[in-house]
Kinemage of the C-alpha trace (Angstrom):
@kinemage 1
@onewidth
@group {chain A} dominant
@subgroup {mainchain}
@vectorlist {calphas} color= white
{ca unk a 1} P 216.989 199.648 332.082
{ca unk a 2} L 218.528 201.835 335.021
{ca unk a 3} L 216.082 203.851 336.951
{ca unk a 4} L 216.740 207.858 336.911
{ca unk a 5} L 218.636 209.075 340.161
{ca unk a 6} L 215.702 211.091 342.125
{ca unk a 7} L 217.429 214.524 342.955
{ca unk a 8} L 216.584 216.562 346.076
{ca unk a 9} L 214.316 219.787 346.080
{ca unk a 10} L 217.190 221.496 347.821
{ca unk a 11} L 219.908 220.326 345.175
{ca unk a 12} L 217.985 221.294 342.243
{ca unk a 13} L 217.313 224.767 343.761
{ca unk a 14} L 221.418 224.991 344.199
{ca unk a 15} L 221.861 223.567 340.534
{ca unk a 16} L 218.958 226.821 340.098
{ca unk a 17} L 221.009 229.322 341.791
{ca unk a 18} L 223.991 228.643 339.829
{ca unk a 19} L 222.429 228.800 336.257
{ca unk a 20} L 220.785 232.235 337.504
{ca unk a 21} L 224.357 233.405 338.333
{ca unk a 22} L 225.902 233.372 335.347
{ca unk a 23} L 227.507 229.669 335.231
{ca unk a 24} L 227.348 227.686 332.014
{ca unk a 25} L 225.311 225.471 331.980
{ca unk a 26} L 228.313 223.210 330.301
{ca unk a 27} L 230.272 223.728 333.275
{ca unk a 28} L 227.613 222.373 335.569
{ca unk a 29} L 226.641 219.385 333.459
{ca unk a 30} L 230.682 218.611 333.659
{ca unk a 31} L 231.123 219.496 337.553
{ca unk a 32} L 227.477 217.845 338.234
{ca unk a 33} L 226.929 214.588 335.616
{ca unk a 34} L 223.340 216.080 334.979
{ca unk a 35} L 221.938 216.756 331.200
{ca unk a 36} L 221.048 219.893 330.054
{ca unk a 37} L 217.101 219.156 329.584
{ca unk a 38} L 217.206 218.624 333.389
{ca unk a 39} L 219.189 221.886 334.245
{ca unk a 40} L 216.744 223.846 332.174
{ca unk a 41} L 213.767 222.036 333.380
{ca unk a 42} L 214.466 222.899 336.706
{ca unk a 43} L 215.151 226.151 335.974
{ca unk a 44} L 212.314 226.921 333.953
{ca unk a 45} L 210.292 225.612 336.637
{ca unk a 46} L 211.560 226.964 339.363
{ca unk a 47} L 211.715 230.269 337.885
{ca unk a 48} L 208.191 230.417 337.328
{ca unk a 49} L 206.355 228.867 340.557
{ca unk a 50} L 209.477 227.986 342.417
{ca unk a 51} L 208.231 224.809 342.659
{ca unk a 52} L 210.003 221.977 340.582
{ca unk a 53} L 206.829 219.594 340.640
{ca unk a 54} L 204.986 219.268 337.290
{ca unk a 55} L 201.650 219.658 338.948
{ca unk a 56} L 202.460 223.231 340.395
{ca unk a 57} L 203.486 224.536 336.998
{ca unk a 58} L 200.407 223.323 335.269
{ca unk a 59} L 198.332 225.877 333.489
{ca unk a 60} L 194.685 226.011 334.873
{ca unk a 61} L 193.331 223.773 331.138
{ca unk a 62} L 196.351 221.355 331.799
{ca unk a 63} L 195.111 220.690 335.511
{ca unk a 64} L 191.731 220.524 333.849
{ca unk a 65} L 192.150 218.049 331.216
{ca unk a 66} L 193.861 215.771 333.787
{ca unk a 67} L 190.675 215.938 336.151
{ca unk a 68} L 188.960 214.797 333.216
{ca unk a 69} L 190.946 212.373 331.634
{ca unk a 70} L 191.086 210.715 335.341
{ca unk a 71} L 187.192 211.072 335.879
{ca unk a 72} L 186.874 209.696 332.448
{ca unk a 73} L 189.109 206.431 333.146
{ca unk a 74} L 186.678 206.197 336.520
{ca unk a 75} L 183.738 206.523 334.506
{ca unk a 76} L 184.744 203.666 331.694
{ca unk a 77} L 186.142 201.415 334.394
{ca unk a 78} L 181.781 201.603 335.853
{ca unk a 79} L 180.957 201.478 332.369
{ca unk a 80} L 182.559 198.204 332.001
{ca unk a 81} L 181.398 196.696 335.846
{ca unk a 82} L 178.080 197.303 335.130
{ca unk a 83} L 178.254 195.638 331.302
{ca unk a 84} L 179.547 192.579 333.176
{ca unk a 85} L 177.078 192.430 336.024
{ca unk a 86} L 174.374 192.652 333.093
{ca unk a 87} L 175.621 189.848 331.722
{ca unk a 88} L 175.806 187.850 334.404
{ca unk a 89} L 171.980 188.484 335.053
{ca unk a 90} L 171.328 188.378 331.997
{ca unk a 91} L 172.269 184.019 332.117
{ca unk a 92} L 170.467 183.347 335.320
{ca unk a 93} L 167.246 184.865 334.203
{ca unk a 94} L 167.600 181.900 331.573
């Protein structure tokens, strides 16, 4: 598999700038080599938080349910620690 070319903030913002001023976005997937999900993407991103990282477009239940899907991973990861250490104890009180 080839790994996705990692654009620059600054680039994207250009690609941005052109989309808001009236290119197509054909033309700049022909000029550019980029696909049209990441043109809009971008744009849609940038256009709400000018940011173009998912985490800064997240809605406050999206940042939410990633806190606690990541607490919950910590949590079963302890779960399963202390399940082993029991069992372990559990033998050499035999």
């Amino acid at each position: 598999m080839s790994k996705q070319p990692t654009y620059t903030d600054e680039f994207k913002r250009k690609i941005c700038e052109l989309k808001a001023s009236g290119r197509r976005t054909n033309d700049i997937i022909r000029e550019y080599g980029l696909t049209k999900t990441s043109i809009n993407t971008w744009y849609r991103r940038h256009k709400s938080s000018g940011s173009f990282k998912a985490a800064d477009n997240m809605s406050e239940g999206e940042k939410e349910l990633v806190k606690l899907r990541k607490e919950n991973k910590q949590l079963r990861m302890e779960v399963d620690i202390l399940k082993q250490a029991a069992l372990i104890l559990g033998r050499k009180g035999e």
